[in-house]
Each structure stands twice: as structure tokens, then as C-alpha cells.
C-alpha positions in Angstrom: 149.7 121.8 -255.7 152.9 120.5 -256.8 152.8 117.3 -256.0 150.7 114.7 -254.2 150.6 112.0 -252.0 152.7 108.5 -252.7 151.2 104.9 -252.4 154.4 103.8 -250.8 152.6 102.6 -247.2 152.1 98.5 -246.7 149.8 96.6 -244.2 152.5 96.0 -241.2 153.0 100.3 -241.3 148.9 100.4 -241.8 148.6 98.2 -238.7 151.7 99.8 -236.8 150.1 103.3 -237.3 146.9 102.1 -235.8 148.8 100.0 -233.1 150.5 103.4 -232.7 147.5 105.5 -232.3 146.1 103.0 -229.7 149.1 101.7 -227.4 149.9 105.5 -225.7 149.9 107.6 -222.9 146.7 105.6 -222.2 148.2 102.5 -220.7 150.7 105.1 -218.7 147.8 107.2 -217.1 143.8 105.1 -218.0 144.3 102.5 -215.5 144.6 104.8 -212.5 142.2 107.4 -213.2 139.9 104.3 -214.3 140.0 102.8 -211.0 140.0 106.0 -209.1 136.4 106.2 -211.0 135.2 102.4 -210.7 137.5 100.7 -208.6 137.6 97.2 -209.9 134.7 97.4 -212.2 137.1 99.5 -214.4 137.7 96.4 -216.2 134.6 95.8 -217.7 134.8 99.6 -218.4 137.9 98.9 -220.6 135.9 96.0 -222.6 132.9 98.6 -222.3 134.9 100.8 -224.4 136.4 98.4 -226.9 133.2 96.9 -228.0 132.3 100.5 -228.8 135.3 100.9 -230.9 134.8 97.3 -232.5 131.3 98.6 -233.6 132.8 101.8 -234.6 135.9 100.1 -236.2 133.5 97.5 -238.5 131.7 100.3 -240.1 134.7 102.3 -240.9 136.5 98.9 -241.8 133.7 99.0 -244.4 133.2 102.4 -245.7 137.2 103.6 -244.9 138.5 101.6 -247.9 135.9 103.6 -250.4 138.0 106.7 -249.6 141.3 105.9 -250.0 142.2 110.1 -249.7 144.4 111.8 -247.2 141.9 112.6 -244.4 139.8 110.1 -245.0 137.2 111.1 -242.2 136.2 114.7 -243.8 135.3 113.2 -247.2 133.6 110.8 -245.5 131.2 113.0 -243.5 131.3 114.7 -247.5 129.7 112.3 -249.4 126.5 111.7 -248.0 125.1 115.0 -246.3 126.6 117.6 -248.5 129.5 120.0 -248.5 127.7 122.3 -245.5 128.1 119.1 -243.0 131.3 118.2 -244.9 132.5 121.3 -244.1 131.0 121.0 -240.2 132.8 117.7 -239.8 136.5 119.0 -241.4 136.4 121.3 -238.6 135.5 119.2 -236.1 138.2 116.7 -237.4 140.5 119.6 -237.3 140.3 120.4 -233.7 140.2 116.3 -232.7 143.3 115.2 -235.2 145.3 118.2 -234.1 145.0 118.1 -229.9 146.0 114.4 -229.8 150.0 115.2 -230.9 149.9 118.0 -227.8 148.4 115.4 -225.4 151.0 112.9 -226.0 153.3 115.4 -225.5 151.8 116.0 -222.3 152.2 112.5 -221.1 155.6 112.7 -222.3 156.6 115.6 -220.0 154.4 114.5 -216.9 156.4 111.6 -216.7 159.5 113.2 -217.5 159.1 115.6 -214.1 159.6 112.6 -212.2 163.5 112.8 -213.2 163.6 116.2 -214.6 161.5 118.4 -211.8 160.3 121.6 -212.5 157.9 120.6 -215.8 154.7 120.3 -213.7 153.5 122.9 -210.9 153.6 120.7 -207.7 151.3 117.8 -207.6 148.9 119.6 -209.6 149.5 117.7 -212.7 149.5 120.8 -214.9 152.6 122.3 -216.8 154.6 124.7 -216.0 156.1 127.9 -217.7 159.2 125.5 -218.6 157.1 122.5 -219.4 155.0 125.1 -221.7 158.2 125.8 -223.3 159.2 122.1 -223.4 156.4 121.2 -225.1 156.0 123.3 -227.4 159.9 122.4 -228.7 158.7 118.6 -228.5 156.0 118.9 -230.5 157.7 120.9 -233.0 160.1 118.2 -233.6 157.3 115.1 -233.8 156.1 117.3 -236.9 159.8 117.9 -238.6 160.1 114.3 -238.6 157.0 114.5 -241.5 159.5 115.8 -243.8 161.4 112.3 -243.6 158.3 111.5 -246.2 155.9 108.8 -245.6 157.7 105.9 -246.6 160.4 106.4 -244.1 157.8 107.6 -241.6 155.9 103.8 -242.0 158.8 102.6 -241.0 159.4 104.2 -237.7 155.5 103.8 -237.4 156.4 99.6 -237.5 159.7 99.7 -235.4 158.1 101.8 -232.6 155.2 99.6 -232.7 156.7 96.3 -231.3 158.4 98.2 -228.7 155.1 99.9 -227.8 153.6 96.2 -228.0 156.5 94.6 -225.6 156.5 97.3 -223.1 153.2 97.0 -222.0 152.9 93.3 -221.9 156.1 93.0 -220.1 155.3 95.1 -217.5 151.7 93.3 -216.7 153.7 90.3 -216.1 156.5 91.2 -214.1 154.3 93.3 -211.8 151.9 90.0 -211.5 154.8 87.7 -210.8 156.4 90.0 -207.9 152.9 91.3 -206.8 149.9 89.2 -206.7 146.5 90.4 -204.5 143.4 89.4 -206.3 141.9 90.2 -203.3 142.2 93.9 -204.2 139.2 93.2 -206.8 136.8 92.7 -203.8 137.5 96.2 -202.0 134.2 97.2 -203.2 130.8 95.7 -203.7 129.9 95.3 -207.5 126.6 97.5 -207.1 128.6 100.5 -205.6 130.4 101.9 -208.0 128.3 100.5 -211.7 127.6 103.9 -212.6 131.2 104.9 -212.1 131.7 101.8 -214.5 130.2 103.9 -217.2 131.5 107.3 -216.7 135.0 105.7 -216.8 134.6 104.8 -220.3 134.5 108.6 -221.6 136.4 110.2 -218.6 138.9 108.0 -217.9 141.2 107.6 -221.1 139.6 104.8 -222.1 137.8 105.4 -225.3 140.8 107.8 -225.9 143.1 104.9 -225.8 141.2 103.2 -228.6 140.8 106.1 -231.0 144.3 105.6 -232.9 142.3 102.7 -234.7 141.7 104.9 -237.8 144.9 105.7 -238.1 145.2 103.3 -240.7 142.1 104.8 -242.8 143.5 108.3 -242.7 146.8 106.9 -244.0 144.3 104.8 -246.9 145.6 107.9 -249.6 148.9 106.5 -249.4 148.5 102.8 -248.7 149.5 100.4 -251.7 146.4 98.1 -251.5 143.6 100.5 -249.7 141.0 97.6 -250.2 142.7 94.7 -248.7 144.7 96.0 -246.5 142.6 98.8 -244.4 140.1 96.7 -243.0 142.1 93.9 -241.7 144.8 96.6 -240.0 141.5 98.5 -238.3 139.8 95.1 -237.1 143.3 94.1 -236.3 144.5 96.8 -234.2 141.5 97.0 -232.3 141.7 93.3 -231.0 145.1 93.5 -230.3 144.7 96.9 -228.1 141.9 95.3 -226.2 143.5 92.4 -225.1 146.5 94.8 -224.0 144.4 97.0 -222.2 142.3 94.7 -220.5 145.2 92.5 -219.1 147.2 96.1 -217.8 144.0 97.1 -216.0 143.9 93.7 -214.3 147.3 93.5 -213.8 146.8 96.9 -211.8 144.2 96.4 -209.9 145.7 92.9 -208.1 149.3 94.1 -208.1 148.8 96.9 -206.1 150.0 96.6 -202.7 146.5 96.2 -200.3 148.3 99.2 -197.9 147.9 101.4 -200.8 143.6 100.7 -200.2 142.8 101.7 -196.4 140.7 105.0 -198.1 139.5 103.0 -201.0 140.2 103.3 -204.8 138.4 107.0 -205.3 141.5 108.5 -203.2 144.0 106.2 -204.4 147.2 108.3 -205.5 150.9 107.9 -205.6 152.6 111.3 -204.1 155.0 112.5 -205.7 155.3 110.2 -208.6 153.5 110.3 -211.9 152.5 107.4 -213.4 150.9 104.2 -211.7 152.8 101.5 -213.2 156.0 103.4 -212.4 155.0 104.0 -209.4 154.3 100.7 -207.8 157.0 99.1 -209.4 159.0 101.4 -207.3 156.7 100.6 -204.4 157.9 96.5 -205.5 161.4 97.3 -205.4 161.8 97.0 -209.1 164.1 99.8 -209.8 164.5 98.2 -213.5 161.2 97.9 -214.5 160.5 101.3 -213.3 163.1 102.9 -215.7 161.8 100.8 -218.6 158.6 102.7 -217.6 160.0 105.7 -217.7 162.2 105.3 -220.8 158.7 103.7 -222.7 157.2 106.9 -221.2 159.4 108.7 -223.6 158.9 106.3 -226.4 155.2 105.2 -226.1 153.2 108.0 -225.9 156.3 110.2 -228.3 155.5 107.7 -231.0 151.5 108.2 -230.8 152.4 112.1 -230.8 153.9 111.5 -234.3 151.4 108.7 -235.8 148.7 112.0 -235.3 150.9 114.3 -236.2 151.8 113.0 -239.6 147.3 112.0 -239.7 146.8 115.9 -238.4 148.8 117.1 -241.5 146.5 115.0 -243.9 143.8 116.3 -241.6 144.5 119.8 -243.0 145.2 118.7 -246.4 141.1 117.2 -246.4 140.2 120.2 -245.4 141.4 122.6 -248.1 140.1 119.8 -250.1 136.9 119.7 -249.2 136.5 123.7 -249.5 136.0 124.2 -245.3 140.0 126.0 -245.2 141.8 127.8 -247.9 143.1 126.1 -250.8 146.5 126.2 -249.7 145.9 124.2 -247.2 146.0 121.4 -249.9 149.7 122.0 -251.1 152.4 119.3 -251.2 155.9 118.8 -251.8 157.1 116.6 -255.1 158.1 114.0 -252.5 154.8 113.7 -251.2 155.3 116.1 -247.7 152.0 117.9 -247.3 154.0 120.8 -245.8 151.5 123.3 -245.3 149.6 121.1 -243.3 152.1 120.6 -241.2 153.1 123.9 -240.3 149.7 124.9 -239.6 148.5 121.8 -237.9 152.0 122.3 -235.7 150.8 126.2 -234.3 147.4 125.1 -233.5 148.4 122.3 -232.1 150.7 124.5 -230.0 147.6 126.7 -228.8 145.5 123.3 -227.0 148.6 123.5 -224.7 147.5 127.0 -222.6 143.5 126.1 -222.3 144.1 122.2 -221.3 147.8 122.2 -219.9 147.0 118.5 -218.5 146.5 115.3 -219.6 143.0 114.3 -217.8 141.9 118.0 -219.1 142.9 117.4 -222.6 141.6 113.6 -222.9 137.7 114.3 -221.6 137.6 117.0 -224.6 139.2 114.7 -227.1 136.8 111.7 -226.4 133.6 114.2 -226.5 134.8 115.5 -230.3 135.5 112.3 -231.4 132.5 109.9 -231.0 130.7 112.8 -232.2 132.9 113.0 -235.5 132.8 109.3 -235.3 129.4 108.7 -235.0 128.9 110.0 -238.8 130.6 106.5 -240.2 127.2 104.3 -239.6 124.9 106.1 -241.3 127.4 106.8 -244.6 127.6 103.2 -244.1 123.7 102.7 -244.3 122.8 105.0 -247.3 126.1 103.7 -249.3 124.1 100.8 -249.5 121.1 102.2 -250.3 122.5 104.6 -252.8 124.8 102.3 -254.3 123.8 98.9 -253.7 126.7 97.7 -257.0 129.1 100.2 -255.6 132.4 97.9 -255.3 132.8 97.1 -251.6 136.5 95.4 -250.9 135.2 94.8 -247.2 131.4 93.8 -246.8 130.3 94.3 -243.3 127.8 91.3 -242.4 125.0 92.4 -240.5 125.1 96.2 -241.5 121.4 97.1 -240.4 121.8 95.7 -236.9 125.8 96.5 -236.3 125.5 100.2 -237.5 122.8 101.4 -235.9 124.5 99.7 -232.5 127.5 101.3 -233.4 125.4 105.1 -233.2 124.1 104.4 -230.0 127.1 103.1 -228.2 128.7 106.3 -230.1 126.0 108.5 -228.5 126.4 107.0 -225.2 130.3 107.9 -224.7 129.4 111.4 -225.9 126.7 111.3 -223.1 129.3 109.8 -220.2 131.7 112.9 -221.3 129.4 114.6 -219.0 127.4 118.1 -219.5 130.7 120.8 -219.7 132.3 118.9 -222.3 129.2 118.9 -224.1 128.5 122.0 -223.6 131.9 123.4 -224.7 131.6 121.0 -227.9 128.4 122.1 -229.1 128.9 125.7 -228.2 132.3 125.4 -231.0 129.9 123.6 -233.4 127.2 126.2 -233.2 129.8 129.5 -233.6 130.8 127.3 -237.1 127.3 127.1 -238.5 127.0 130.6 -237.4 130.2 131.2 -239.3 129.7 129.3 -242.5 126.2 131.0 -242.5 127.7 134.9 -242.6 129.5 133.4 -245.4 127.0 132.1 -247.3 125.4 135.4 -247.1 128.1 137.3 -248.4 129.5 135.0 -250.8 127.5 132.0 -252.0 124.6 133.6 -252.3 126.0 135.6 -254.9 127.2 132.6 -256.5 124.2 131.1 -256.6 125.8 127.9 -254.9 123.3 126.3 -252.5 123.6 126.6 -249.2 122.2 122.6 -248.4 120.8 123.9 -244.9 118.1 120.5 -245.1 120.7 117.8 -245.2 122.1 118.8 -241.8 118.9 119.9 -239.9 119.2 116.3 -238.0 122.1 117.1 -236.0 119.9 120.0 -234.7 117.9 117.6 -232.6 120.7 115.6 -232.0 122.9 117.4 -230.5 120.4 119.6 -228.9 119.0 116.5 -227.2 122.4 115.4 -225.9 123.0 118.5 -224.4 119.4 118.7 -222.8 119.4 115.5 -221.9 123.1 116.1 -219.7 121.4 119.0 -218.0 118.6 116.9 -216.8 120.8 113.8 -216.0 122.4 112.4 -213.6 124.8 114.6 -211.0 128.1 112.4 -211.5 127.8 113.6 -215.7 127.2 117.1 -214.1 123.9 117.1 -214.4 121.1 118.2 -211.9 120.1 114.7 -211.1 116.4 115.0 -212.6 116.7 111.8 -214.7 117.9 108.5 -213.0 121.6 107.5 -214.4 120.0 104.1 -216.7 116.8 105.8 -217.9 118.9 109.0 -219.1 120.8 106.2 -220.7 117.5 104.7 -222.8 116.8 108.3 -223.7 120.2 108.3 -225.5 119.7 105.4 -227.3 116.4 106.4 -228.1 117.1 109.8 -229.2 120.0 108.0 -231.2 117.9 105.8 -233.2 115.8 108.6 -234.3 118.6 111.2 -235.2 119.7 108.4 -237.2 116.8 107.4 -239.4 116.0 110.9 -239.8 120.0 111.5 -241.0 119.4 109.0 -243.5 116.0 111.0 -244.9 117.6 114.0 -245.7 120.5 113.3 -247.7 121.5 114.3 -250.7 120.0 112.9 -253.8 121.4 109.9 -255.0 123.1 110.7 -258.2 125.5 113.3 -256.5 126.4 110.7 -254.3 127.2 108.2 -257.8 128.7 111.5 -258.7 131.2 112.3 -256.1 132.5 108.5 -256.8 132.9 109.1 -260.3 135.3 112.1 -259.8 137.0 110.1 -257.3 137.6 107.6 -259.7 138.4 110.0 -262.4 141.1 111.4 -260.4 143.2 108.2 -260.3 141.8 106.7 -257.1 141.8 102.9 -256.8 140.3 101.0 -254.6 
């Protein structure tokens, strides 16, 4: 490696990068396909989804800070369960870091085709052989910027962010002002569509929308004061994009012209226009606003492509680290550009585009991954404590035994709403790893007498096992065969949560490696 990472990153580009992460092609695209699902219950699906990001958020505000490296996520996962599930997790955080960049480019181009036809095939949504091609060169330049360095990077990160912050917020008021109908919230009856309520949460963009909030933890390698400033930019970020979010679903729902309802929300659809807020401004008469849209189109959802492209690069840097890719994953530039990480986090990124060449495809298999790979914060959380009751803690979550193991289920739950084929194609990917890693072991460690730690992991067997089982046998809207009613599936989740949890926390690894892992840390010139 010649050179490593620079603490050059303060708390407004910490907060900005998590700001960045959240305010996206989410607020362009999650309030339509939200109230295509639940009609006007989608609101309390978008506060549905924030309290299970607040959960999430308070753990990782907690244990983020203790790991102050590039790709913060994969050491977590590390620490606690041994290099086999460390390994597990780096690749799961691979595939989730690297597919957000390519969906933002997505939003970018679906958008564009309303002025520049010819990048989507029809109505279909899905790109075409020149929005392949378009995309690809987009995406290629979000990751050249992260040779600019960091520093210079933070600072796009903050100016971006208060246009990304204005847009929005403009536009909910405007269209409120010109449009107002709140009679639109009573096109349906509350108990019609509840279960939709849920399902919106992991299917609509709206859990997706959220997940930029550990932006700021990934970033924690180069931040100047990792302690102080990490947990108040995750908290931060996550009340400020709930309040956003919230108020543009709202501000949807009753400025929608009533003539747009006669079928109902489930076929609501604007032909020929993508983009809801674009297009009922238009609808309005509001030629202005609706070129804002479009310009913020560009700029919204082009600055969250580059906040996870410059987190994928770390992403790959954590995994050399943590032995799951080659070591020169790991190698950096004297000015702190972690260049091989970006190359390679820039061709796979290029791949998600011909498997998921939408943006609804590409968001149900991002939310699945990542409450999955989230999920693992609570319980480090929980045997941190145990383990290392003195251990130096510059954010002390109050309430830890009650708030993490809520944080696992609500976790669980939004892994459950993703519905059976996402699970399916999740699991299936985690299961060709282990199969992977095990070959290995086989031929290599074995030899070197390096064990393989098969016992720390053997509760995500019946985890994830139990998910998956569970989806088959659940409800039909999750794609399920409609065995188990929609709320008793849901108590099965939570129950087989609990249990996966407390037996996670029996089988990890022996106390003094964790008090060793933090001592190399520490050794290495990490402060927290």
C-alpha cells in the first residue's frame, strides 16, 4: 500500500454524505410506487420505514464510531463472529455498496428520456441499448471524480446537499399551494389496503431511501473527530430525511388532481412521463417547477450516485482488508485515492445494469441485501458490551437491551416484506459463498492449519433458512402460497428474530480476540 487514507472529512461533509445517501432518486420515484401499493396509508409506511432506520441508525450511532476504518460495515460484522462471517458480510456489503451508484444512475436516465427520448424502451421503464451505453459512461465519470481526493469530494458532498435539501421541500410546497385535495386521502378505506402498508416499506423505495444514513460511518476512516462527530451526523441525517420524506408523500397524495383517481391509486400512472412530481406539476401548469424537477433529477439522485461511489471504493478497500478479496484490493494513492477500489468497484458496478436495467428492479434487491447486512449492527452492539464492558464508548446508546433487539426484528421484518424472490435470490448468492469459502478452506487453510470458525456462523443457518421458509408459506402479496395469514407470519419473524439473535450472541468468538482485534486497531494509529 503506498499510502492511506487522510482525516481531512468534518461533521457538515459527515452529515452531507449521509444527507446525500438519503435525499435521492427516492423522493423522484417512492411516493408513486408507494401509493400505487397503499394508497394513502403510504404515509405511515414512510414513518414505518424511518423508525426502522432510527433503530438501525442508534445502534450503528453506537458501535460505528469504534471503527473508525474505511468500510466500516465489514470490520464490523469482523469483530464479533470471526473472519468466516467477516468474510460472508464483505461480500454481501460488496454487492449492496456497489449497486446503489448504478441505480442512481438509473433514475438519472429515466428522467432524462422525458427530454432526451430513446434511453428507456417505450413505457416499460427499462433501458435501452443507448441508455445501457449512457449509463455506463455516467457512472464511469461519478467514480473519476474520486480521484479529486476526499477532501475536495466532502465538499461537493456539502454543496450538493443543500440543494438536495431545497429541492425537495420546495417542491412540497408549491405543489400544496397551487393543488390542494385532502380529500384524495379518503379514496380508500383504512382496512383495505394495511397490508399493502407494509409491503410498501421494502418494495416501494422506501427503506432504500433511508439507507444513505451510514454514509457517514463508512466515511468514519477519514473523519477528523470519528467519536463526536459520527453519531450526531447518523441520528441527524435520519431525522432530517424523515421529516422530508414524510411531508413529499403527503404533499403527493392531496396534490394530485382527484381526475387522476376514477380507477383508484393501484393503477394510478402518468403516460408518457416519468417521474410523479414532474409530472403533476405539468398536469398544474407549472412549467417551472417541472424543469426544477427535472434539472434536480440530474443533480439529486447524480450526487447520491457519487456519495456510494466514493463509500463502494472504501467498500473494496475493507474487503482486501479483511482477507475476503485479494490484497490489492487494499492499495491507495499517496493522496489518499483508494484507486483500485475504484476501478474495480466501477466494472461491477457496470454489470448490475444488464440483470436489473430498472429502477423498481434494482431497489427491491438492494433493500433485501441491506437489512440483512444491516441487521448484524445490534448484536456487535450487545456482545461489545458484554465483552468489553470498559471499552471506551464516545456514543452510549441508552436502553441498548430493549432498542437492539427491536432494531433486529424491525430489520428482519423489511427482509421478510422484500417478498420470497428476493429472498430467494439473496440467500441462493449467500449459500454459493459459503460453498466457495468452504472449497477454499479445503485446499488452502487447512493446510495452514488456520481455523476454519464454521461454529460462530451456524446461527445464520436457521436464520435465514427460516426467512426463506417462512416467505414460501406466507402470505400471496410477499409471493407466497398464502398458508400463513399476513400478521401471524409477521409474529413468526419476530419470533424467529429474537431467537437467531440470542443464539448469535452464544456462539461468538472468545472474548480476548475480540480485546485483541481492538488492540491492533489501536496499535495501528486508530483514534477514536
Amino acid at each position: 500500500m503506498a499510502g492511506k487514507l487522510k482525516r481531512e472529512v468534518g461533521f457538515s461533509g459527515l452529515i452531507f454524505a449521509s444527507l446525500g445517501g438519503i435525499i435521492g432518486s427516492g423522493w423522484l420515484f417512492g411516493p408513486l410506487a408507494a401509493a400505487q401499493v397503499a394508497g394513502p396509508l403510504s404515509i405511515y409506511s414512510w414513518l414505518i420505514g424511518a423508525i426502522t432506520i432510527l433503530f438501525l441508525g442508534l445502534t450503528y450511532a453506537e458501535v460505528g464510531p469504534l471503527f473508525p476504518k474505511a468500510g466500516a460495515a465489514t470490520h464490523i460484522a469482523n469483530v464479533v463472529h470471526g473472519n468466516l462471517l467477516g468474510k460472508i458480510w464483505a461480500w454481501l456489503l460488496f454487492m449492496f455498496y456497489i449497486a446503489i451508484a448504478p441505480v442512481e444512475v438509473v433514475a438519472v436516465l429515466t428522467y432524462a428520456n422525458n427530454y432526451i427520448p430513446g434511453l428507456l424502451v417505450g413505457d416499460t421503464g427499462l433501458l435501452s441499448g443507448p441508455g445501457l451505453i449512457s449509463s455506463v459512461v455516467l457512472l464511469g465519470f461519478m467514480f473519476l471524480l474520486n480521484f479529486l481526493g476526499i477532501r475536495r469530494i466532502a465538499n461537493i458532498f456539502t454543496g450538493l446537499g443543500w440543494w438536495k435539501l431545497a429541492v425537495p421541500v420546495l417542491t412540497m410546497i408549491v405543489l400544496v399551494v397551487f393543488s390542494y385535495h385532502p380529500e384524495n386521502l379518503h379514496v380508500l378505506h383504512w382496512h383495505e389496503n394495511v397490508h399493502g402498508m407494509f409491503v410498501a416499506v421494502a418494495s416501494s423505495g422506501i427503506v432504500f431511501s433511508y439507507l444513505g444514513f451510514r454514509q457517514a460511518i463508512e466515511l468514519g476512516g477519514e473523519s477528523r473527530e470519528p467519536g463526536k462527530h459520527i453519531p450526531l451526523a447518523v441520528i441527524g441525517a435520519i431525522v432530517i430525511g424523515a421529516i422530508i420524506y414524510v411531508g413529499l408523500q403527503w404533499a403527493f397524495l392531496v396534490s394530485l388532481p382527484p381526475s387522476q383517481l376514477t380507477q383508484g391509486w393501484t393503477k394510478l400512472s402518468f403516460s408518457g412521463v416519468f417521474g410523479p412530481f414532474a409530472a403533476i406539476a405539468s398536469l398544474l401548469g407549472i412549467g417551472w417547477l417541472a424543469v426544477l424537477i427535472y434539472a434536480d433529477a440530474l443533480i439529486s439522485p447524480g450526487g447520491t450516485a457519487l456519495v456510494y461511489a466514493t463509500s463502494a471504493a472504501r467498500a473494496v478497500v475493507a474487503n482486501g482488508e479483511v482477507g475476503a478479496g485479494p490484497s490489492f484490493f487494499t492499495r491507495i494513492t499517496e493522496g489518499g485515492v483508494p484507486w483500485v477500489g475504484i476501478i474495480v468497484a466501477y466494472v461491477i458496478g457496470c454489470i448490475y445494469f444488464l440483470p436489473f436495467p430498472s429502477w423498481q428492479k434494482l431497489v427491491g434487491f438492494i433493500t433485501t441485501i441491506s437489512v440483512i447486512t444491516y441487521g448484524i449492527g445490534p448484536i456487535v452492539l450487545l456482545q461489545l458490551r458484554r465483552s468489553m464492558p470498559d471499552l471506551e464508548r464516545p456514543f452510549r446508546l441508552w436502553g441498548s437491551q430493549i432498542i437492539a433487539p427491536i432494531a433486529f426484528i424491525l430489520s428482519s421484518l423489511v427482509a421478510y416484506w422484500g417478498g420470497f424472490k428476493a429472498l430467494t435470490y439473496i440467500f441462493g448468492t449467500l449459500f454459493a459463498i459459503l460453498i466457495i469459502y468452504g472449497i477454499v478452506y479445503r485446499i488452502r487453510g487447512s493446510r495452514a492449519g488456520t481455523p476454519l470458525g464454521f461454529k460462530h456462523i451456524t446461527w445464520i443457518f436457521p436464520y435465514f433458512l427460516g426467512l426463506w421458509v417462512l416467505s414460501w408459506f406466507g402470505p400471496k402479496v410477499l409471493g407466497g402460497q398464502g398458508v400463513i395469514p399476513f400478521y401471524w407470519s409477521m409474529v413468526a419473524v419476530a419470533v424467529l428474530a429474537l431467537i437467531s439473535m440470542v443464539w448469535a450472541l452464544k456462539v461468538t468468538v472468545p472474548d480476548s480476540q475480540i480485546s485483541e482485534y481492538f488492540s491492533v486497531m489501536n496499535k495501528e494509529g486508530v483514534e477514536l
